[in-house]
MMTF fields as JSON, N, C-alpha, C and O atoms, coordinates in Angstrom:
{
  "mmtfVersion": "1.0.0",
  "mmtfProducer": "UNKNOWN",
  "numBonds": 303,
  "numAtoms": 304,
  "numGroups": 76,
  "numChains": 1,
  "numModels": 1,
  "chainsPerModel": [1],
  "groupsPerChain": [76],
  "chainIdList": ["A"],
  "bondAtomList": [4, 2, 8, 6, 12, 10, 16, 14, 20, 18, 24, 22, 28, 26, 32, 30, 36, 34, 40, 38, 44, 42, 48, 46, 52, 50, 56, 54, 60, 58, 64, 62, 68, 66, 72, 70, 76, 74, 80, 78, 84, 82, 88, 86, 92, 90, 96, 94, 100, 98, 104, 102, 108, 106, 112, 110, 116, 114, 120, 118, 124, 122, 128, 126, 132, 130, 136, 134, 140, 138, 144, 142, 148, 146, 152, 150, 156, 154, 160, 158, 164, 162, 168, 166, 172, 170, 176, 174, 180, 178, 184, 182, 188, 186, 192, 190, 196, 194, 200, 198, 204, 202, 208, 206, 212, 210, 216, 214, 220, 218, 224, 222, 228, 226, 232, 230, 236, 234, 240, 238, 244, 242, 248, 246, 252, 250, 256, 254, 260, 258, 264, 262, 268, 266, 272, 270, 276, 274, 280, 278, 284, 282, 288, 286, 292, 290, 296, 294, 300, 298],
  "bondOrderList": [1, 1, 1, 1, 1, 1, 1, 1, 1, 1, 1, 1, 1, 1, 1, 1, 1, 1, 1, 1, 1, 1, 1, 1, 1, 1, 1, 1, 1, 1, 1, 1, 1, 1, 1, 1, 1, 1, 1, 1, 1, 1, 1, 1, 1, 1, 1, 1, 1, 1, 1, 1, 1, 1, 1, 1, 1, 1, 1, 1, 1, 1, 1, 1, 1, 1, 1, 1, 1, 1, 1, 1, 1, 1, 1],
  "groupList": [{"groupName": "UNK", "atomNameList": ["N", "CA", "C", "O"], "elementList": ["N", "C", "C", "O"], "formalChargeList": [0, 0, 0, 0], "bondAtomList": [1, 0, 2, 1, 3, 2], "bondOrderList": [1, 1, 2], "singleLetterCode": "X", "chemCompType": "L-PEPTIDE LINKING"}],
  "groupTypeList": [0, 0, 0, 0, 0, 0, 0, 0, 0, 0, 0, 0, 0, 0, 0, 0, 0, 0, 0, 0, 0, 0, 0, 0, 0, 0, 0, 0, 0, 0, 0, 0, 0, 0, 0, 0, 0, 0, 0, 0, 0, 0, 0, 0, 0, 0, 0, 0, 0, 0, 0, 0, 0, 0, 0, 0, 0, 0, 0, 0, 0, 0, 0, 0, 0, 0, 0, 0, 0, 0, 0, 0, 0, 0, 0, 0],
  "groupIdList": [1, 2, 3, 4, 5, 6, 7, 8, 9, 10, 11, 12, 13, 14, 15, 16, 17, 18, 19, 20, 21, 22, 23, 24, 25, 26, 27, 28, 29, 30, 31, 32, 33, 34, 35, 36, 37, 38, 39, 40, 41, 42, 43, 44, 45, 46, 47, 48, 49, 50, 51, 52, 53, 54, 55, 56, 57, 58, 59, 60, 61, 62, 63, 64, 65, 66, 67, 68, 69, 70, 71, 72, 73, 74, 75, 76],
  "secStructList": [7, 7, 2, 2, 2, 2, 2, 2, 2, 2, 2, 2, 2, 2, 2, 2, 2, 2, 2, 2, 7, 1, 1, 7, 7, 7, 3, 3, 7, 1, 1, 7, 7, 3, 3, 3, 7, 7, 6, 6, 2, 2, 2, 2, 2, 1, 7, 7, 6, 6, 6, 1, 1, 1, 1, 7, 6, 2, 2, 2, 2, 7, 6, 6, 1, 7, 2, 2, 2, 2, 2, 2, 2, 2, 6, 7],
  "xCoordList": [81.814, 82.487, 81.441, 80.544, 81.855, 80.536, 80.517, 81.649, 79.955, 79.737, 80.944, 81.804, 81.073, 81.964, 83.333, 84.04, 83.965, 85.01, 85.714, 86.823, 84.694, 84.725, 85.491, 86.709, 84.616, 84.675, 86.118, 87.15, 86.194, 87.709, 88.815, 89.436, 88.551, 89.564, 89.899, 90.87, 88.579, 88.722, 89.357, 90.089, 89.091, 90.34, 91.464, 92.337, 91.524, 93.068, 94.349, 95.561, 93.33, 93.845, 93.894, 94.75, 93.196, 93.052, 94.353, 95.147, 94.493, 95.552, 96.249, 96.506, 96.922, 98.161, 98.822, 100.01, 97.731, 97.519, 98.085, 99.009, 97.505, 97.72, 98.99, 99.524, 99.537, 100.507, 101.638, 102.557, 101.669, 102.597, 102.912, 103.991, 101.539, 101.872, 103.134, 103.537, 103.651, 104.689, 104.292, 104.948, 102.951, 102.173, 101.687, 101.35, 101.533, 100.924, 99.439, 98.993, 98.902, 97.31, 97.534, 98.192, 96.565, 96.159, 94.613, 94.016, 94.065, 92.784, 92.409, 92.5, 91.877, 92.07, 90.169, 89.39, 89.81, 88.595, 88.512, 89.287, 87.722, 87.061, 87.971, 88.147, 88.414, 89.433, 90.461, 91.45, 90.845, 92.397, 92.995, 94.155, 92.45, 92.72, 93.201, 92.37, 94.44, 94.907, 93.893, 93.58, 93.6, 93.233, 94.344, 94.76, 94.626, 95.143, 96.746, 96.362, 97.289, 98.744, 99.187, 98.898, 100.05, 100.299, 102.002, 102.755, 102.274, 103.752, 104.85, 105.962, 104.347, 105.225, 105.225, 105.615, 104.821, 104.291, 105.681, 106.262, 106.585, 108.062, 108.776, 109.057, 108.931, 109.69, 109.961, 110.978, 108.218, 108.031, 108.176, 108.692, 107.704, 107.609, 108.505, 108.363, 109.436, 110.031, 108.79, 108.958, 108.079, 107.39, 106.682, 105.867, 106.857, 106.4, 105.157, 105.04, 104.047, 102.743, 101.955, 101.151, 102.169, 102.459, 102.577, 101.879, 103.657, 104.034, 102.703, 102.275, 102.188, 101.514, 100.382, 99.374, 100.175, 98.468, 98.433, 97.42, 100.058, 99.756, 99.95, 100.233, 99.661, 99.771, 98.784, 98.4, 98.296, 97.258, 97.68, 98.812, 96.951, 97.132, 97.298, 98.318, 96.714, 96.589, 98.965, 99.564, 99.516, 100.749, 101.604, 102.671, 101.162, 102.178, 101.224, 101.805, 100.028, 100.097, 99.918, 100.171, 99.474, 99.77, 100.308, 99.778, 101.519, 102.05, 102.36, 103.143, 102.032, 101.74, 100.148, 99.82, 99.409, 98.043, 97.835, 98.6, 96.587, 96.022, 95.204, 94.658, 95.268, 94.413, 93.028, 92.388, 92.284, 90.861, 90.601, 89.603, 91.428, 91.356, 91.641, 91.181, 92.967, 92.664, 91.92, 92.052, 91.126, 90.444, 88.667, 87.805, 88.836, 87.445, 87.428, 86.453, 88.957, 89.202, 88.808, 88.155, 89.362, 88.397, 87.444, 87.019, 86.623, 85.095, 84.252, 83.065, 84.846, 84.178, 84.396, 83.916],
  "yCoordList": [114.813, 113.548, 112.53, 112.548, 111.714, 110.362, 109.357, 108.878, 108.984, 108.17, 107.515, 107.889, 106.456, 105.166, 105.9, 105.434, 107.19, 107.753, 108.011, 107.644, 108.784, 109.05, 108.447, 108.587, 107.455, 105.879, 105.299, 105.241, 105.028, 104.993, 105.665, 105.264, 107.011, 107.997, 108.244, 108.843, 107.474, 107.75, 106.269, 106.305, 105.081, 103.892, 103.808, 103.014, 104.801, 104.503, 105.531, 105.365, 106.679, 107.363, 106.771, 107.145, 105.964, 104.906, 103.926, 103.962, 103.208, 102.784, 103.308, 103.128, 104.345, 104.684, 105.218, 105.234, 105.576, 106.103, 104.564, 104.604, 103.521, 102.267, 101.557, 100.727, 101.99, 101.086, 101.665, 100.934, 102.894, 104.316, 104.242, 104.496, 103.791, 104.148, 103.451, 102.407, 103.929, 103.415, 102.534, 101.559, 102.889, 101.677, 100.659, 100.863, 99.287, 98.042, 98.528, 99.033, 97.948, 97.653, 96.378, 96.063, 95.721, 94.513, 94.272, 94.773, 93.482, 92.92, 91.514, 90.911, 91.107, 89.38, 89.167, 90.098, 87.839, 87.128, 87.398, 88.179, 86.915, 86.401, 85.163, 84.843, 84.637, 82.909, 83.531, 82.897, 85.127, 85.024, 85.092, 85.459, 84.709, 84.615, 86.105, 86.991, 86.26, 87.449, 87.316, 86.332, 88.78, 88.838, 90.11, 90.043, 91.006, 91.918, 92.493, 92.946, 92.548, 93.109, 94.221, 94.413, 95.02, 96.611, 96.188, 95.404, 96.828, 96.733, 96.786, 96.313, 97.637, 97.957, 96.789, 96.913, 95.886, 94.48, 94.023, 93.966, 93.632, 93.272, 94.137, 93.705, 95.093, 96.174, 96.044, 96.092, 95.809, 95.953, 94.335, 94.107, 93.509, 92.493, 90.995, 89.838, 91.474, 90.619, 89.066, 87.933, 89.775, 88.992, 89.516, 90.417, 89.1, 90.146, 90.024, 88.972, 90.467, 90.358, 89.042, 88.447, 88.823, 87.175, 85.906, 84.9, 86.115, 85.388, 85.212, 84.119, 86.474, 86.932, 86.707, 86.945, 86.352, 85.954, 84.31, 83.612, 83.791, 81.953, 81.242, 80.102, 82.467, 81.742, 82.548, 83.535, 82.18, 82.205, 83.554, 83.472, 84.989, 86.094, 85.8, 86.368, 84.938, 84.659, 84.682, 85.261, 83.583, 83.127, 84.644, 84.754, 85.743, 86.66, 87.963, 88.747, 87.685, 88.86, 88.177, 88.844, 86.773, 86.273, 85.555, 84.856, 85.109, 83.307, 82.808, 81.86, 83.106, 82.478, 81.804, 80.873, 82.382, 82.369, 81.104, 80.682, 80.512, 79.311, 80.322, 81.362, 79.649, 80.029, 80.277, 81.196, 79.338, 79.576, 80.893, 81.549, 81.278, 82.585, 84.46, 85.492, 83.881, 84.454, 85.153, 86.34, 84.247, 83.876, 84.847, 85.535, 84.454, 84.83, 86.559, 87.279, 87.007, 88.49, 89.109, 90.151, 88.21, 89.056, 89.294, 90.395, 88.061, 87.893, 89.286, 89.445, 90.128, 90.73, 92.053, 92.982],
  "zCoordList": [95.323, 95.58, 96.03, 96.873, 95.225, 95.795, 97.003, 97.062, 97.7, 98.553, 98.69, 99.487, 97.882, 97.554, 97.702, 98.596, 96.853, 96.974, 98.362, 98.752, 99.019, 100.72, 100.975, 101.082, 101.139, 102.227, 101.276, 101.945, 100.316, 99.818, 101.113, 102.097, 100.307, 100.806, 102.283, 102.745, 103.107, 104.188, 104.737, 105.727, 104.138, 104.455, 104.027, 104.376, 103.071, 102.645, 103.633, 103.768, 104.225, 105.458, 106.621, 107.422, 106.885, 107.953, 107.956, 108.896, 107.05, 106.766, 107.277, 108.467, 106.348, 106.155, 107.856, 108.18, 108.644, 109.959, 110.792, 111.604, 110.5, 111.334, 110.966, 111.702, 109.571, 109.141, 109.798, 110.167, 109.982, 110.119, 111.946, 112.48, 112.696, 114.174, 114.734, 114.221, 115.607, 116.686, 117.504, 117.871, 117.912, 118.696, 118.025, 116.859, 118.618, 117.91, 118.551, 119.581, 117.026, 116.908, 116.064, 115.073, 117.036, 116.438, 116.711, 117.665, 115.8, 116.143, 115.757, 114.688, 117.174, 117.451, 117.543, 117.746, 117.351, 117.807, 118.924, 119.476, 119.397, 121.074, 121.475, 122.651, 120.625, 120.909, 120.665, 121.032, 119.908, 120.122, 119.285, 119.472, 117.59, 116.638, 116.022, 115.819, 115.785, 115.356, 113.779, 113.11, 113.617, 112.472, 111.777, 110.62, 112.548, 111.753, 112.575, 113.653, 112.549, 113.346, 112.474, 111.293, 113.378, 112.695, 112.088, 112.666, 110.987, 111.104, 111.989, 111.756, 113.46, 114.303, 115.41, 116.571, 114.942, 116.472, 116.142, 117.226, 115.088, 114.719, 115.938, 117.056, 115.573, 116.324, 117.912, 118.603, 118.245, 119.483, 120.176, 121.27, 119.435, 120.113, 119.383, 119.778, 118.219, 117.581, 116.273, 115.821, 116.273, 115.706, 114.449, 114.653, 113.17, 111.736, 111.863, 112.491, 111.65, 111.206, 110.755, 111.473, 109.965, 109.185, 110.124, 110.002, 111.171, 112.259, 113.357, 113.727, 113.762, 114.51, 113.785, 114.451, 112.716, 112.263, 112.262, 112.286, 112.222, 112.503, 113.912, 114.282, 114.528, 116.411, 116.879, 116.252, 118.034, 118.916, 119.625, 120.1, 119.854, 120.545, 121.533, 121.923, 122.593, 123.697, 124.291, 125.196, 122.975, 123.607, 123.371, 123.974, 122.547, 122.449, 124.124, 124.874, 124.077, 125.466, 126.597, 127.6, 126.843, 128.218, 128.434, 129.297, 128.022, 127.832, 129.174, 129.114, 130.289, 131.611, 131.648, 132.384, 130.847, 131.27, 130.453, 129.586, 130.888, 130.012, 129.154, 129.522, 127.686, 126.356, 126.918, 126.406, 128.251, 128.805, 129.462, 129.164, 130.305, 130.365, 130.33, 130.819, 129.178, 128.442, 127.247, 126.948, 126.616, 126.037, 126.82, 126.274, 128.02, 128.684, 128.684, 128.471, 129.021, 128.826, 128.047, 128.079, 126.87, 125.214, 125.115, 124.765, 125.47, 125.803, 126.569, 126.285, 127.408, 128.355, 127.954, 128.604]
}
């Protein structure tokens, strides 16, 4: 099996592992910027994926906090 196949086979298990969990995974910038949300962030937090990639991470895990420091959290 070749290199390239692996590494295929081994993201498409990855996937299927992240799309599948009960828990939310997401992955945001340093500013907050959702880049990726799990199917289960709907479930858990009423918000589809899609939703959650056109607003700021900061307002769905601290919405008391100012965007500044929240923002600094990521950072560290």
């Amino acid at each position: 099996m070749s290199i390239e196949v692996s590494a295929t086979n081994s993201d498409r298990r990855f996937r299927v592992l992240i799309e599948h969990s009960p828990e939310v995974i997401a992955l945001l910038t340093a500013e907050g910027t959702v880049l990726y949300a799990s199917p289960s962030i709907e479930r858990v937090l009423g918000y589809t994926p899609q939703e959650c990639m056109a607003i700021n991470g900061c307002a769905v895990i601290a919405p008391g906090e100012s965007r500044h420091h929240c923002t600094g959290c990521f950072r560290q």
